[in-house]
C-alpha positions as CSV (number, residue, x, y, z in Angstrom):
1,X,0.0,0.0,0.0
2,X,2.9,2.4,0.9
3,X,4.2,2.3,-2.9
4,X,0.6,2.7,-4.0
5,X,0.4,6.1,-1.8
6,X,3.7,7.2,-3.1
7,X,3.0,6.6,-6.5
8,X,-0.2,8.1,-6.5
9,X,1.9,11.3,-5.7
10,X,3.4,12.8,-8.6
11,X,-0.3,12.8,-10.3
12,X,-1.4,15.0,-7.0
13,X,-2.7,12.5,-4.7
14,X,-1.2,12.7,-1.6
15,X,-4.1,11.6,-0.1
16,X,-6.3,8.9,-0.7
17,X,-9.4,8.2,1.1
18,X,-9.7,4.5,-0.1
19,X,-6.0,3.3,-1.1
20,X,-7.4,0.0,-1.8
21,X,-9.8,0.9,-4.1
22,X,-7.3,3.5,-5.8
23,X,-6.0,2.5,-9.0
24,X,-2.6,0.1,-9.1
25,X,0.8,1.6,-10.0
26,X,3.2,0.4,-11.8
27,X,6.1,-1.3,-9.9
28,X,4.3,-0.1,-6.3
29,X,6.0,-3.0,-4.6
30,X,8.8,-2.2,-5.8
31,X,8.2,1.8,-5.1
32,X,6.9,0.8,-1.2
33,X,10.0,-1.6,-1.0
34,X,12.8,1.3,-2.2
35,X,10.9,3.8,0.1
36,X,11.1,1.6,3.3
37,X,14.9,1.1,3.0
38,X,15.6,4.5,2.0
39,X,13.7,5.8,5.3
40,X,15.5,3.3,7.4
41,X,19.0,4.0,6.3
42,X,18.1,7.8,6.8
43,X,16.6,6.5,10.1
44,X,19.9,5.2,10.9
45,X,22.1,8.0,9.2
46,X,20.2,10.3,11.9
47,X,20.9,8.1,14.9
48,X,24.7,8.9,14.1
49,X,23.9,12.4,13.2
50,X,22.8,12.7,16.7
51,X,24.8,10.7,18.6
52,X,27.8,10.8,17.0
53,X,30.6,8.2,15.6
54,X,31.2,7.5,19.4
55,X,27.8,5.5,19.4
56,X,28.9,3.7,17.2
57,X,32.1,2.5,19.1
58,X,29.9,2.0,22.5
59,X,26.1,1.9,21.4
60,X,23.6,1.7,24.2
61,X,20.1,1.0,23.5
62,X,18.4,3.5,24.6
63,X,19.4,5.8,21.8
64,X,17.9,3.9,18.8
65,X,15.0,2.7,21.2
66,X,14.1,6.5,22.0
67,X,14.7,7.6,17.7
68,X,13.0,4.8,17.2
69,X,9.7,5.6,19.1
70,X,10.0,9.5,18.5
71,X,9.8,8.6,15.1
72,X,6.1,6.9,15.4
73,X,5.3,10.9,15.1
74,X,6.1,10.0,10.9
75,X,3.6,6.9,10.3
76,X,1.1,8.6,12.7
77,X,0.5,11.9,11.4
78,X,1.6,11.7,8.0
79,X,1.1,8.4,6.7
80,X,-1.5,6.5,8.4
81,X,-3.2,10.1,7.2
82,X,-2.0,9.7,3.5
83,X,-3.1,6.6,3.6
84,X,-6.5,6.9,4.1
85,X,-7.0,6.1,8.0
86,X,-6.5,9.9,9.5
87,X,-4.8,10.4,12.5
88,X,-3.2,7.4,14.2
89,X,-5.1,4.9,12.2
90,X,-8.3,5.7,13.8
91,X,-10.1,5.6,10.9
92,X,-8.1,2.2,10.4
93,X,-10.7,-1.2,10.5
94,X,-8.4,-2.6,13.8
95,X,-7.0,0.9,14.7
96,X,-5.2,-0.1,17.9
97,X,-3.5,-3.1,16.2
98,X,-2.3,-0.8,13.4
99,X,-0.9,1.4,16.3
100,X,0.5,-1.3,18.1
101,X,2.3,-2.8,14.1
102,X,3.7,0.4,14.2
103,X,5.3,0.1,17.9
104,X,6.4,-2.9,17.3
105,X,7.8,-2.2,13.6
106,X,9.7,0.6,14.6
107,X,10.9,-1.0,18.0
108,X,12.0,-3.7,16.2
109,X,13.9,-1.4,13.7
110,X,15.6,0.4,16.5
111,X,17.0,-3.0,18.2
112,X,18.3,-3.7,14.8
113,X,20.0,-0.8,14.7
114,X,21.5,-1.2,18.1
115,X,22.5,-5.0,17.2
116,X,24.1,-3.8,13.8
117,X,26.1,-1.4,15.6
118,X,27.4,-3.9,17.8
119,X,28.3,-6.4,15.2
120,X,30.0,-4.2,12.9
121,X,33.0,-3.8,15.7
């Protein structure tokens, strides 16, 4: 769905109501699939941004854990939005197990940031 909403864009949709009725775009697995690794490496760029190289010698959790959840603000209020469900997925059919996808996608991202960090020494 995410490479359908972002393909929709450069015709002017930037929201769409009902994203699963909208009309399929070419290569939008492809599009959704570029977009999520592009927003996780920037994800990840940012962590060291913020934190420094010296992170990356001696990570600690907390610091992906805390970009990691801070960053719910993204998929909350601009996607889940886009997408079709409004604010925090309340317009979602299961809203509070799209929130919780979310938690756990982005918790999950930020302990594989953490574990990445501490393999790469």
């Amino acid at each position: 769905m995410v490479g359908r909403w972002i393909g929709l864009m450069p015709r002017g949709s930037f929201v769409q109501l009902q994203l699963g009725k909208a009309s399929k775009v070419p290569g939008e697995l492809v599009i959704g699939w570029a977009f999520h690794y592009i927003v996780g490496a920037g994800y990840g760029l940012l962590l060291v941004a913020i934190r420094g190289a010296d992170w990356l010698r001696q990570p600690v959790i907390a610091a992906p854990m805390t970009l990691a959840l801070m960053l719910l603000v993204l998929p909350y209020f601009l996607m889940m939005p886009g997408m079709g469900m409004r604010i925090a997925a309340s317009r979602a059919p299961k809203p509070n197990v799209a929130r919780l996808m979310s938690i756990l996608g982005h918790s999950v991202f930020g302990v594989g940031m953490y574990l990445t960090a501490l393999l790469s020494h």
